[in-house]
N, C-alpha and C positions, 0 to 999 in steps of 0.2 A: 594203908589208907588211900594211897594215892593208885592203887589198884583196883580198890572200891569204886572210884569216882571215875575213872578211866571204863569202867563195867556200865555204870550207868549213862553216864554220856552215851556210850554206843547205844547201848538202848534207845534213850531219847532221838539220837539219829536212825536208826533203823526204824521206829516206827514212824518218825516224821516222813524217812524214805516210802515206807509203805501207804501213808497215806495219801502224797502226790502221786504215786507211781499206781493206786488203784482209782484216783479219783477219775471223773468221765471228763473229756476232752470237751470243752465248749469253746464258741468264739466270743462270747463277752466274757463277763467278768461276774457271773453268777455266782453263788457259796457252794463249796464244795466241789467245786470244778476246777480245774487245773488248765489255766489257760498259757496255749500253744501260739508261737508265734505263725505267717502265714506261710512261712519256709518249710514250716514244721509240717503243718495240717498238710502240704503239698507232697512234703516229702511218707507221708503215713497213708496219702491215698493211691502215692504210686506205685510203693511198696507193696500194697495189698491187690490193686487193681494187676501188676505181675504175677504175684503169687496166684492167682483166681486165673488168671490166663495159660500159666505154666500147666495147672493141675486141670484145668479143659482140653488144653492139646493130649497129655498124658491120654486121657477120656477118650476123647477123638480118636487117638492114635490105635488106642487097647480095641475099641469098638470094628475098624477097619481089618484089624488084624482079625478080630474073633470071626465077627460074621462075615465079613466082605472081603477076602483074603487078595482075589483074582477079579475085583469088578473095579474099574472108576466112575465114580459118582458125580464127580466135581463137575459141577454147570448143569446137572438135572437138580438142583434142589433152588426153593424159593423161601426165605426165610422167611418167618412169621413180620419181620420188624421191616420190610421191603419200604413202607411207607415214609421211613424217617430217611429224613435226605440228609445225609451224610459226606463229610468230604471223602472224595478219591485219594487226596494225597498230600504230604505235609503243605506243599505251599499252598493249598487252597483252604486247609486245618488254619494258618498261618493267618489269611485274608481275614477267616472270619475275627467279628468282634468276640469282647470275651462273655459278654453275655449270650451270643449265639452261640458259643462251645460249649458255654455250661450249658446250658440248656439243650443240647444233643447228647452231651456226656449223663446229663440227670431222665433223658427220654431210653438212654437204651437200655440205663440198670432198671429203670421202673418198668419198662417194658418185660422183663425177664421173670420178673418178680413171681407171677402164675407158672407159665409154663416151666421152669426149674423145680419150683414145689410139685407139679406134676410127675414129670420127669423122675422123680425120688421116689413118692409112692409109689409108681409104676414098675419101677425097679424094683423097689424093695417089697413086693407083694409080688412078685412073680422069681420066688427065690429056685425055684426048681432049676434054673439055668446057673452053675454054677458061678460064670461073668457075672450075672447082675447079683448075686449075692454076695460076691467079694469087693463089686464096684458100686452098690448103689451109698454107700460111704462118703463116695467122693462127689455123687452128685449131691448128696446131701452138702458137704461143705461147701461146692459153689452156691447152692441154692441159697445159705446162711450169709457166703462173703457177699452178695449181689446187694442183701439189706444193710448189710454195715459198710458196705461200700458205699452206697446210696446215703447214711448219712451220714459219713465222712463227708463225702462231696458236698452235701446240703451245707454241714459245717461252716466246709472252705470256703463256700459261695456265701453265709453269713462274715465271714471275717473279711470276705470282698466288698460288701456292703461296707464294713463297718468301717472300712478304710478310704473306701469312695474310691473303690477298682471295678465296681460294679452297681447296676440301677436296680430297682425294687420290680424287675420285670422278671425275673427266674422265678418261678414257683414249682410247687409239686403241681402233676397234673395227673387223675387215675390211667393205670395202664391201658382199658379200654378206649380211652379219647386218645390215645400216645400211635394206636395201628389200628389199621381195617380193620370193623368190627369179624368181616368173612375170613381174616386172616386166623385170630383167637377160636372161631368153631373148631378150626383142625385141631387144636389142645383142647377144648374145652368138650369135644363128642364122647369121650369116654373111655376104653381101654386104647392104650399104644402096644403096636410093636417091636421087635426089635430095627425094623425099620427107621418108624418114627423115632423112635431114639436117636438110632443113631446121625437124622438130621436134624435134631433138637441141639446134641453135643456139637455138631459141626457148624450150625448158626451159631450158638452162641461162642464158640473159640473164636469166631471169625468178628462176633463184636466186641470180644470182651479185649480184643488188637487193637480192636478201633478206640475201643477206652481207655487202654493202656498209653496210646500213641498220641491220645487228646488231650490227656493230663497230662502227660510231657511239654507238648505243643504250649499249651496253657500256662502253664509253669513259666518257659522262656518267654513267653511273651508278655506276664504277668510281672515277673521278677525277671531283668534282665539283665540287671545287676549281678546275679550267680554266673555269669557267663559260662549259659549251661548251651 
């Protein structure tokens, strides 16, 4: 008997466990949502905004070696996102308020949003090169983390709200009002090559550091208490 009931117990915990552990992450207190504390939301968007950064270097890295073995690039390219003013470097990440970091952190994922979805078909319709048919995979998964990162972040920036760590002035804004309307033709004119890729992957590593580095930033200066 006391085996029976010892079986069912677990059950009842096991699917209790499954239902917190599948339910979607909010910042209020909606049905069906499994609400995370702001530590939490912090610590899930930096985790992911790393991993998305890790696997664009990788990208980056693989692209330089295939096509560009013997060239340096670095300082001929203009990224599409040139327009969003960004800090150079932690102490001036640090100055800003937190409503101006959310708000650069939430302009560069939105900003990515087209040209990654680009970047993938592109890839992935030009399989004859054997690189882009083993890699456009990967640019599919950044293309995927860039939106779940985006609202992650949104999330966090509601659970700042709700705390009164932040004012009702962060919103979404479309990608096209976020950079130079002249900047989006170069993605949006029609086929890319292996060129264009390859400084599609190298902007976007280079912001996805910057995001990486402003959610940290954010973080300590948010919660300071973690004496991180």
């Amino acid at each position: 008997m006391k085996k029976v009931w010892f079986a069912v117990l677990t059950l009842v915990h096991l699917e209790l466990y499954k239902r917190v552990g599948s339910a979607p992450i909010c910042a209020y207190g909606q049905a069906g949502c499994h609400v995370s504390s702001l530590a939490d939301l912090f610590d899930r968007v930096i985790q992911q905004s790393s991993r998305m950064h890790g696997i664009s270097s990788d990208l980056h890295s693989e692209f330089e070696q295939y096509f560009f073995p013997n060239k340096n690039l670095i300082g001929k390219r203009k990224c599409h996102t040139y327009g969003i003013l960004t800090p150079d470097d932690k102490e001036n990440a640090q100055r800003l308020g937190r409503e101006e970091l959310t708000g650069v952190i939430l302009r560069l994922l939105e900003a990515w949003g087209d040209p990654l979805s680009q970047l993938y078909q592109s890839m992935f319709q030009d399989q004859n090169q054997d690189f882009n048919h083993y890699n456009s995979n990967k640019a599919l998964e950044i293309s995927d983390m860039v939106y779940e990162l985006r609202d992650g972040v949104a999330k966090m920036a509601e659970k700042m709200k709700l705390l009164g760590m932040l004012g009702n002035t962060v919103d979404y804004m479309s990608s096209e009002s976020l950079v130079p309307s002249s900047a989006f033709s170069f993605y949006k004119r029609g086929e890319l090559n292996s060129m264009d890729h390859n400084e599609l992957v190298y902007c976007f590593r280079r912001d996805s550091n910057k995001v990486k580095n402003y959610l940290r930033i954010l973080k300590c200066t948010t919660l300071p208490e973690l004496d991180c």
